[in-house]
Backbone as a printed PyTorch tensor [residue, N CA C, xyz], in Angstrom:
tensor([[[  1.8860, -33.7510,  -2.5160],
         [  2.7980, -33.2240,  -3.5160],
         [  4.2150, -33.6020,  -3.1490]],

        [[  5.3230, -33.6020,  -4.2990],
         [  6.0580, -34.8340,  -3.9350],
         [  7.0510, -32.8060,  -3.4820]],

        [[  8.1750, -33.2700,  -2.2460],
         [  9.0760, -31.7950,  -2.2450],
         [  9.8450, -32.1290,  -3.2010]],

        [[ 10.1920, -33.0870,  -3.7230],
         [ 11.2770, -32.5380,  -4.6700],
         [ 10.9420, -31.8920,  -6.2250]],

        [[ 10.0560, -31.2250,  -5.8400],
         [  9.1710, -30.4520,  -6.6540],
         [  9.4450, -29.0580,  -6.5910]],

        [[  9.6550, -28.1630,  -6.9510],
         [  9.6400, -26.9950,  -5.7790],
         [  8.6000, -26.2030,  -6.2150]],

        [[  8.3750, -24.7670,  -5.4560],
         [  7.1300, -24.2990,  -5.4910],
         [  6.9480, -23.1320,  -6.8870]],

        [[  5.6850, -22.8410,  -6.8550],
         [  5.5070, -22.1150,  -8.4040],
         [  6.1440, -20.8390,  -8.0990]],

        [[  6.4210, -20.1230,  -6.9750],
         [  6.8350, -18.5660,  -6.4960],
         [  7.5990, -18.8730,  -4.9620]],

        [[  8.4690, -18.0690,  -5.3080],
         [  9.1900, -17.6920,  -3.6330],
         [  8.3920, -16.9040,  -2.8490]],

        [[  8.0670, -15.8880,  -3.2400],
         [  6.6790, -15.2080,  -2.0550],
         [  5.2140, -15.1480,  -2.9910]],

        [[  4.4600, -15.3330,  -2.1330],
         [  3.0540, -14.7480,  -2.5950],
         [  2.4580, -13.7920,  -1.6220]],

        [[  2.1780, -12.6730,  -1.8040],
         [  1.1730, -11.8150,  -0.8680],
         [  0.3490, -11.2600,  -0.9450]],

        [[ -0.6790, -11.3310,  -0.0420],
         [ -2.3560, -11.6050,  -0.1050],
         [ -2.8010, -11.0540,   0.5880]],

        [[ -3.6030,  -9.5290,   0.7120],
         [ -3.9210,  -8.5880,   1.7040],
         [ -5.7880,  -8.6880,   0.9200]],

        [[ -6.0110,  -7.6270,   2.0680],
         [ -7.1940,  -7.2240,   2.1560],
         [ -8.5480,  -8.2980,   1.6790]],

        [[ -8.4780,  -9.4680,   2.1630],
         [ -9.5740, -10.3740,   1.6900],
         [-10.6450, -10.3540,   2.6740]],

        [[-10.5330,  -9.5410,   3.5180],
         [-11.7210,  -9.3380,   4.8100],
         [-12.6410, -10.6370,   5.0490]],

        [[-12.9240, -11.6190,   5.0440],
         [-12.9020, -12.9250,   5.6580],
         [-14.2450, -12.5530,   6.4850]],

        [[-15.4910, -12.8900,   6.7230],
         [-16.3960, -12.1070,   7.6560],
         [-17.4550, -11.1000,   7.0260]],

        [[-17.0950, -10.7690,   6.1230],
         [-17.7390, -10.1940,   5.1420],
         [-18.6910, -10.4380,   3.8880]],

        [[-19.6220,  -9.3580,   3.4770],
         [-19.9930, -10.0470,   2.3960],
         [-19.0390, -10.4030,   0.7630]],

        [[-18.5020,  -8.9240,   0.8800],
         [-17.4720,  -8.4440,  -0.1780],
         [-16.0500,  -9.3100,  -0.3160]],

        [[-16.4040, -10.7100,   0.3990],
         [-14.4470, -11.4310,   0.9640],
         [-14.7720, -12.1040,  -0.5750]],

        [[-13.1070, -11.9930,  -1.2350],
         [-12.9270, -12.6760,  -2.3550],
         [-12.2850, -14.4030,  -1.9190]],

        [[-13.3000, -15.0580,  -0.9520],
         [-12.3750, -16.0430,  -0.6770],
         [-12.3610, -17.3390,  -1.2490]],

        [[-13.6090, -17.1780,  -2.1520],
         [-13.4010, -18.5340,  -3.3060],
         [-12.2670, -18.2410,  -4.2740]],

        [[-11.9790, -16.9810,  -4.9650],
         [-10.9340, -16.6190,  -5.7510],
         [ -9.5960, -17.0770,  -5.1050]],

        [[ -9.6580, -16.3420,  -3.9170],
         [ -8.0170, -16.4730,  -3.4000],
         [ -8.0060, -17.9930,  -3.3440]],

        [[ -8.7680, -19.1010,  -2.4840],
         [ -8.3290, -20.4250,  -2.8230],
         [ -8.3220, -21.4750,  -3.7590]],

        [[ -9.3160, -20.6420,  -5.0930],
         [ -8.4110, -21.3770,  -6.0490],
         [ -7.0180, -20.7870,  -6.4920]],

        [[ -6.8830, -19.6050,  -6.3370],
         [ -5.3580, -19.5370,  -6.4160],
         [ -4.2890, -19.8590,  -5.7660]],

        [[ -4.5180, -20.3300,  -4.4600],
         [ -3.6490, -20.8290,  -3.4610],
         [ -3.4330, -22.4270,  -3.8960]],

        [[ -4.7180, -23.1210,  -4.3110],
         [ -4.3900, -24.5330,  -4.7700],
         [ -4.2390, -24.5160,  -6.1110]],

        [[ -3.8680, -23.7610,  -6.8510],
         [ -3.0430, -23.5130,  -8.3880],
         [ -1.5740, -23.4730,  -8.0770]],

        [[ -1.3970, -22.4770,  -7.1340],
         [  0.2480, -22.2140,  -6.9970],
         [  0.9240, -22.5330,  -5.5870]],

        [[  1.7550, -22.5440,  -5.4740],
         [  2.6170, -22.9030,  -4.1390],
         [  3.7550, -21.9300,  -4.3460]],

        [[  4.1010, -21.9740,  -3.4120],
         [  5.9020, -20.9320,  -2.3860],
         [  6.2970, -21.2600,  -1.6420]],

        [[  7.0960, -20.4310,  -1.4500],
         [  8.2140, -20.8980,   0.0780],
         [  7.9450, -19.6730,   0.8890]],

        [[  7.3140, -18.7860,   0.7060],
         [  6.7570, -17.8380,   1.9220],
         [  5.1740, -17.4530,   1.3150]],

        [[  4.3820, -17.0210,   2.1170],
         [  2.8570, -16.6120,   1.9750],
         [  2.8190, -15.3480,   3.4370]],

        [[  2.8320, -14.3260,   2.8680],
         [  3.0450, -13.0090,   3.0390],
         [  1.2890, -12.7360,   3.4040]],

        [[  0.2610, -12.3100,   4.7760],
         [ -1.1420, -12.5220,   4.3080],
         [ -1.1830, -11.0760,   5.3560]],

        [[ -0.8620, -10.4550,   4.3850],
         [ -0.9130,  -8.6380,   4.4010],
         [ -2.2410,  -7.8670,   5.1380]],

        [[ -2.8120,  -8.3300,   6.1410],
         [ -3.7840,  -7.2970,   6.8330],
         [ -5.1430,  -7.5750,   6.0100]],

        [[ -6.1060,  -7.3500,   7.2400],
         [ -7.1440,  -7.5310,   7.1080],
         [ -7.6180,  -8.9660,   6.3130]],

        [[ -6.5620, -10.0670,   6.1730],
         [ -7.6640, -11.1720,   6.2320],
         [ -8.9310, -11.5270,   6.7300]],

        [[ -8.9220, -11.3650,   7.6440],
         [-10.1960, -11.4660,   8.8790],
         [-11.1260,  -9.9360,   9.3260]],

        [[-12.0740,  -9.9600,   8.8530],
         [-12.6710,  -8.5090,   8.6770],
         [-13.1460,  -8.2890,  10.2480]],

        [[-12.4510,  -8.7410,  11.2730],
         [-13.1580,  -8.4460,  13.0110],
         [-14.3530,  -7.0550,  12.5860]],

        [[-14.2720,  -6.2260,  12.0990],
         [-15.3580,  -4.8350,  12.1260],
         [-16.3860,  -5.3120,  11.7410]],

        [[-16.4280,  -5.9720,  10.5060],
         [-17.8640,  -6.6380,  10.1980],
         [-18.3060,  -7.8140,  11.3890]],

        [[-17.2750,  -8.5740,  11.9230],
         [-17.5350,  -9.6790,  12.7950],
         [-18.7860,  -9.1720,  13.7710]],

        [[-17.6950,  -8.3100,  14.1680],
         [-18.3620,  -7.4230,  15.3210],
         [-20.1010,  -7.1790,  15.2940]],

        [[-19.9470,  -6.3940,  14.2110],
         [-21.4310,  -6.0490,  13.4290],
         [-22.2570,  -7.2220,  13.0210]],

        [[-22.1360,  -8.3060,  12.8890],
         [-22.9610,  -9.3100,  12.8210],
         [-22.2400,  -9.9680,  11.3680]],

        [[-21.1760,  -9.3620,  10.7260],
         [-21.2170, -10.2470,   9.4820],
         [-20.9680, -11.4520,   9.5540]],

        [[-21.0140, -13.3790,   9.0570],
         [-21.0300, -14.0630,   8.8320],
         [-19.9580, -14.8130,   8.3480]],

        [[-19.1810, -15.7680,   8.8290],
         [-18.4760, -16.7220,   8.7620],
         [-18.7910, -17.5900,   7.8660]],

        [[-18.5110, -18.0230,   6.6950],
         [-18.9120, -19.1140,   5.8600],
         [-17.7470, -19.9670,   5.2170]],

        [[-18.2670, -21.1350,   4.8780],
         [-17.2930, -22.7150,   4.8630],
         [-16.1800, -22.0550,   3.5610]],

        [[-16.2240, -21.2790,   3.1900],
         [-15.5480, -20.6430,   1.7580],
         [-14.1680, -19.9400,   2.8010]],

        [[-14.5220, -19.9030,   3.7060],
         [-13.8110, -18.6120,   4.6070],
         [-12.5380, -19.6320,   5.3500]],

        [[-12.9760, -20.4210,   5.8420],
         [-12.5940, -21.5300,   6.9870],
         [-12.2060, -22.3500,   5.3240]],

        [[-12.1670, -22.5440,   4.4970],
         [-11.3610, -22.9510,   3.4430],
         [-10.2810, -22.4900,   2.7900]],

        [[-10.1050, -21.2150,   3.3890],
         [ -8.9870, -19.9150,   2.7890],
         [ -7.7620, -20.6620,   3.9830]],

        [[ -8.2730, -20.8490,   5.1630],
         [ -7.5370, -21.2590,   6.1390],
         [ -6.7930, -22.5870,   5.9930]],

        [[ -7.8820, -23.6170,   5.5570],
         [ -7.4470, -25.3070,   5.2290],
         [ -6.5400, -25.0080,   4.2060]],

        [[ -6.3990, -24.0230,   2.9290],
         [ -5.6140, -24.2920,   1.8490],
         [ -3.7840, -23.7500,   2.4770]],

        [[ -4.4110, -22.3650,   3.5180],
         [ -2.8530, -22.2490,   3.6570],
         [ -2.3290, -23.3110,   4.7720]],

        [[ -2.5910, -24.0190,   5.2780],
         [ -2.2160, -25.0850,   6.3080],
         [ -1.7480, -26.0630,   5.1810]],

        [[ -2.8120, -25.9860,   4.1430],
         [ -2.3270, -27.8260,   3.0020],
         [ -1.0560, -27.3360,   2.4050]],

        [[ -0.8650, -25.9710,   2.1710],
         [  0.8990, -25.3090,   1.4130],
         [  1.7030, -25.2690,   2.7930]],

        [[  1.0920, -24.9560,   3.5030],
         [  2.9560, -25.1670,   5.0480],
         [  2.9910, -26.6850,   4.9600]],

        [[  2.1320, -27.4860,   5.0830],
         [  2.0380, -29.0960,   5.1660],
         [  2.6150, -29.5860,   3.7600]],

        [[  2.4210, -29.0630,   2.3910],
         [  2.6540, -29.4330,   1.2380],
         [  4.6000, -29.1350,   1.1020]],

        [[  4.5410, -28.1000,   1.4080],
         [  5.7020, -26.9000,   0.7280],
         [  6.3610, -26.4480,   1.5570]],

        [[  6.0090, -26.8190,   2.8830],
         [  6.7200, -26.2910,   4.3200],
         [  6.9690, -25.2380,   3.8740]],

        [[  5.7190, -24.2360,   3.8260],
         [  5.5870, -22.6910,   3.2610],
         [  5.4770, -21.9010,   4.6400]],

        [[  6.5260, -20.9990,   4.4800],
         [  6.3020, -19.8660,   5.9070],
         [  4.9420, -19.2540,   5.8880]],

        [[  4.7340, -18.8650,   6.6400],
         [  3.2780, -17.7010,   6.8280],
         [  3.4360, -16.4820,   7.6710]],

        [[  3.5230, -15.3970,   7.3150],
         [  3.4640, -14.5550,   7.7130],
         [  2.4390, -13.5510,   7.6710]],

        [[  1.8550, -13.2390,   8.9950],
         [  0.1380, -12.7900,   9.0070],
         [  0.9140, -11.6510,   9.8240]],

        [[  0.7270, -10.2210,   9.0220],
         [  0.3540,  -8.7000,   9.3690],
         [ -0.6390,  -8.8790,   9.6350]],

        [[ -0.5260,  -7.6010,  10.6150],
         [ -2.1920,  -7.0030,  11.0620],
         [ -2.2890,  -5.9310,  10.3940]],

        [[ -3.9140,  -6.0620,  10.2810],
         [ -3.9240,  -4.5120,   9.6200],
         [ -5.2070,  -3.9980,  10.1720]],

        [[ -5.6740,  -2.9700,  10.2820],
         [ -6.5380,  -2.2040,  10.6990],
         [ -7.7560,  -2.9990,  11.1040]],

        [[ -8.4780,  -3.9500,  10.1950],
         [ -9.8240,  -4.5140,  10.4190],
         [ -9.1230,  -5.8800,  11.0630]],

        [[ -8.1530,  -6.3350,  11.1860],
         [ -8.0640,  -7.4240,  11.8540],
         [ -7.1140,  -7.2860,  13.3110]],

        [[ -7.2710,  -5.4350,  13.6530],
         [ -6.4290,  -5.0460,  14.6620],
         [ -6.5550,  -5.8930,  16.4840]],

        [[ -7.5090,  -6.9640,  16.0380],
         [ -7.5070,  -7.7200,  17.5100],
         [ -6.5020,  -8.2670,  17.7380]],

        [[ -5.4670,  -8.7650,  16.3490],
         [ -4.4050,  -9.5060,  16.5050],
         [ -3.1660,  -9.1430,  17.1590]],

        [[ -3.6070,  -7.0550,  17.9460],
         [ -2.4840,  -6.4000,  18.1690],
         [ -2.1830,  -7.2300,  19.5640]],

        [[ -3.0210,  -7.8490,  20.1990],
         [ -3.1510,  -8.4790,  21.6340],
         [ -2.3370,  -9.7000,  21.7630]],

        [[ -1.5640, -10.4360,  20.9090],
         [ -1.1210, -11.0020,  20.3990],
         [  0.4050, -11.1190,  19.9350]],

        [[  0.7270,  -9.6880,  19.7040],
         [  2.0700,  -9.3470,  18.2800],
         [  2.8260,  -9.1050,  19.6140]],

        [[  3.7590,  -9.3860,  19.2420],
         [  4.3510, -10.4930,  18.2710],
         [  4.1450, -11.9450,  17.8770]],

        [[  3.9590, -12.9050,  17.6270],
         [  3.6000, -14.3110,  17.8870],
         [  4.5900, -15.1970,  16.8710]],

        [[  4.5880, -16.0210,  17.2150],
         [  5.3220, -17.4390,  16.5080],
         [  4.9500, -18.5780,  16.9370]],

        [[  4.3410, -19.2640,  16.1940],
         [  3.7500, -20.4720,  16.4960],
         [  4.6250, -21.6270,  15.2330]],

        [[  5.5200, -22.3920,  15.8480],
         [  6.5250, -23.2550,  15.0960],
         [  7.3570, -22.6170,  14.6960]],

        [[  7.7540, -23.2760,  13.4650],
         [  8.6530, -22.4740,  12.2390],
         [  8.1240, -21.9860,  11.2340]],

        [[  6.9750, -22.1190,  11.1420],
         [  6.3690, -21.6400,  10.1340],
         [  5.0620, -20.7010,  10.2370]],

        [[  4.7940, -20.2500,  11.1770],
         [  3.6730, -19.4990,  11.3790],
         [  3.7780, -18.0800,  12.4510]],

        [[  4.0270, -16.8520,  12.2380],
         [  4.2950, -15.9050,  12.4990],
         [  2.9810, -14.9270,  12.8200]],

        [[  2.2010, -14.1470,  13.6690],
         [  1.8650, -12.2980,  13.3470],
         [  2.8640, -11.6210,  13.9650]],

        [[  2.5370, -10.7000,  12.9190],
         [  3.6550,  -9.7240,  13.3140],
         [  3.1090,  -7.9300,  12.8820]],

        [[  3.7090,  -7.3640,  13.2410],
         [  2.8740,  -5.4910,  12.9770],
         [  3.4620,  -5.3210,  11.3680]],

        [[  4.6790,  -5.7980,  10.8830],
         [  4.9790,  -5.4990,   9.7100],
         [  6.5050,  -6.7740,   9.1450]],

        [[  6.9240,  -6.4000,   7.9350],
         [  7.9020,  -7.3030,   7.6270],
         [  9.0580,  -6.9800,   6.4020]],

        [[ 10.4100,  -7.3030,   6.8270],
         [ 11.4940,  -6.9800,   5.5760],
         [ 11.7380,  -8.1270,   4.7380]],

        [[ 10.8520,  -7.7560,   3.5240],
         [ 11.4110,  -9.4310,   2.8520],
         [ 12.8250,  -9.0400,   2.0090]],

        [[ 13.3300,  -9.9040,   2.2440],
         [ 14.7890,  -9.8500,   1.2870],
         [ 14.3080, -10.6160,   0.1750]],

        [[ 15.0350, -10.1380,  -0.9160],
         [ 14.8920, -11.0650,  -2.0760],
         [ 16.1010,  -9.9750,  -3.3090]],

        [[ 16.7870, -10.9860,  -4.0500],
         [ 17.7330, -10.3650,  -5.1020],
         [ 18.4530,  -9.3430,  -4.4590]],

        [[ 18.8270,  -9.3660,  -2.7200],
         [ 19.7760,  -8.7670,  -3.1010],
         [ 19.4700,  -7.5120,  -1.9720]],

        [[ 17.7750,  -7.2120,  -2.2750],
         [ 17.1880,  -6.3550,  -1.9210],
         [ 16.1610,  -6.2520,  -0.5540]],

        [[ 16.0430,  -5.1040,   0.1370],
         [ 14.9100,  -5.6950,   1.0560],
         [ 13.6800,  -4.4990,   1.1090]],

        [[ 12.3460,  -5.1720,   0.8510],
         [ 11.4750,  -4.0940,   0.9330],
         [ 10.4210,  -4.1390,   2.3220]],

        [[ 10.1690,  -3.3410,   2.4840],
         [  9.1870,  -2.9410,   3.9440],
         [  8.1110,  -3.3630,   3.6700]],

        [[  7.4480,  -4.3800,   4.2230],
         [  5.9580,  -4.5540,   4.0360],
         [  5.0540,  -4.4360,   5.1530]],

        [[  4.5440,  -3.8170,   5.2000],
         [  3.2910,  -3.4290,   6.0380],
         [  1.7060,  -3.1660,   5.1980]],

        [[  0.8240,  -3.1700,   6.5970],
         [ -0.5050,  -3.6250,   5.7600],
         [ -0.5120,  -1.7400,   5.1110]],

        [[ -0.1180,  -1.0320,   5.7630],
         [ -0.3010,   0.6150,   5.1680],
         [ -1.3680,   1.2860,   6.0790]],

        [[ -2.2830,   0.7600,   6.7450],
         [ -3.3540,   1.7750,   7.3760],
         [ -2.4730,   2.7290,   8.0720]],

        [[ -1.1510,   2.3580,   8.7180],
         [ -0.2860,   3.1760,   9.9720],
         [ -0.1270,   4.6950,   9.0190]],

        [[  0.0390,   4.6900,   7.8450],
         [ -0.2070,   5.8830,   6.8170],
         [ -1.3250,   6.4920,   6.8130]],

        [[ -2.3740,   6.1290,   7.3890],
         [ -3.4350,   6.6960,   6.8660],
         [ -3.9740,   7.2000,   8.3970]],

        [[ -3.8640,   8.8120,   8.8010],
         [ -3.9450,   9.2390,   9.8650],
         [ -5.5960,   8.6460,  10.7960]],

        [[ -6.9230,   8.4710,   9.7310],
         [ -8.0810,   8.4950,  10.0750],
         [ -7.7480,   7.2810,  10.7320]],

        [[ -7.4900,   6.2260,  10.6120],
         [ -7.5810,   4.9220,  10.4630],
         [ -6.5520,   4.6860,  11.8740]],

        [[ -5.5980,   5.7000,  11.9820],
         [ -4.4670,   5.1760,  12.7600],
         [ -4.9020,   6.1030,  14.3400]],

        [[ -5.5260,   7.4830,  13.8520],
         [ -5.2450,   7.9990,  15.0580],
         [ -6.9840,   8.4080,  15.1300]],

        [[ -8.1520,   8.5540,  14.5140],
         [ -9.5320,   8.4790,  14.6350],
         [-10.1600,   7.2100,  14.4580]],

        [[ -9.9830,   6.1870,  14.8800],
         [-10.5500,   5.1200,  14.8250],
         [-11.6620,   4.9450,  14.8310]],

        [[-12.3710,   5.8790,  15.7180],
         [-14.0850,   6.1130,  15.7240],
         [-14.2800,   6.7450,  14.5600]],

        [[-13.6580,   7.4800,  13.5200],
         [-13.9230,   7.9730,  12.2450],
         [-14.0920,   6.6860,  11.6460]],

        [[-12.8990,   6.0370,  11.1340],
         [-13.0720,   4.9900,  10.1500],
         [-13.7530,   3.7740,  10.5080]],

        [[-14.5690,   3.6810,  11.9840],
         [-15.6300,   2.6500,  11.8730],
         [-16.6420,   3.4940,  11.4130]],

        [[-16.6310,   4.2340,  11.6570],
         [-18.1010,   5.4180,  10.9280],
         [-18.0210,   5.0850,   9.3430]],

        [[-17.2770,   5.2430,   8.9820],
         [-16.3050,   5.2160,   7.7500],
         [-16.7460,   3.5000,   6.9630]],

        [[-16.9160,   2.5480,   7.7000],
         [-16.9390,   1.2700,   7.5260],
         [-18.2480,   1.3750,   7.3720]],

        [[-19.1880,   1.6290,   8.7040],
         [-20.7650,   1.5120,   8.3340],
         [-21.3750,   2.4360,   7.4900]],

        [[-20.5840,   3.1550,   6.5140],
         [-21.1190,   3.8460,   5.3560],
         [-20.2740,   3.0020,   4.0990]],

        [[-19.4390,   2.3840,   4.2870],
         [-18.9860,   2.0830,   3.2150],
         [-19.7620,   0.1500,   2.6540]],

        [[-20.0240,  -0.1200,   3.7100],
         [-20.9010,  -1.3710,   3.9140],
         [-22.1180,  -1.4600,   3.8990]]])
């Protein structure tokens, strides 16, 4: 794609696709990722479902394609990436802060500016007491909801 093009959106953000799972919407999200382009990609928690991992759920070429499309937009669009953690992908806490180049970030949460304005983005589980402070609840919580 030629840059002097520019992209269809300044941010896009993309949570909860649990990746590992049966329930991952990850044919949807990459045809929407190769429809549109940005200059930031915001990928809001729980991409990567580690709880199901754990449990035996399954990795498939649809999944590891969610990955190739956001690499072809930083490579296309020299698109930032910014990967929250969020609850089911909390292995990444071992990790946070991280920066890998200029364009590839995890991080626990994020202030995007835009118009002027800046809003707080986080994946939200840190709100949700079960999740934040019973952790053995909400895997209980997972193998009933799965």
């Amino acid at each position: 794609m030629g840059r002097n093009v520019q992209p269809t959106y300044k941010t896009i953000v993309v949570s909860d696709l649990h990746l590992g799972s049966k329930g991952a919407k990850a044919a949807e999200v990459n045809e929407f990722l190769k429809a549109n382009s940005c200059h930031q990609l915001i990928l809001n928690g729980d991409i990567i479902d580690g709880w199901q991992l754990k449990k035996g759920g399954s990795w498939k070429k649809k999944h590891t394609s969610f990955f190739r499309a956001v690499l072809k937009m930083m490579d296309s669009w020299d698109t930032e990436v910014i990967y929250l953690r969020g609850n089911h992908d909390d292995f990444l806490e071992q990790v946070l802060p991280l920066k890998i180049g200029k364009q590839f970030s995890i991080r626990q949460d994020y202030m995007l500016k835009s118009f002027g304005k800046k809003f707080f983005i986080t994946h939200g589980d840190i709100f949700d007491s079960i999740t934040s402070q019973m952790k053995w609840l909400a895997y209980l919580g997972d193998i009933g909801y799965t």
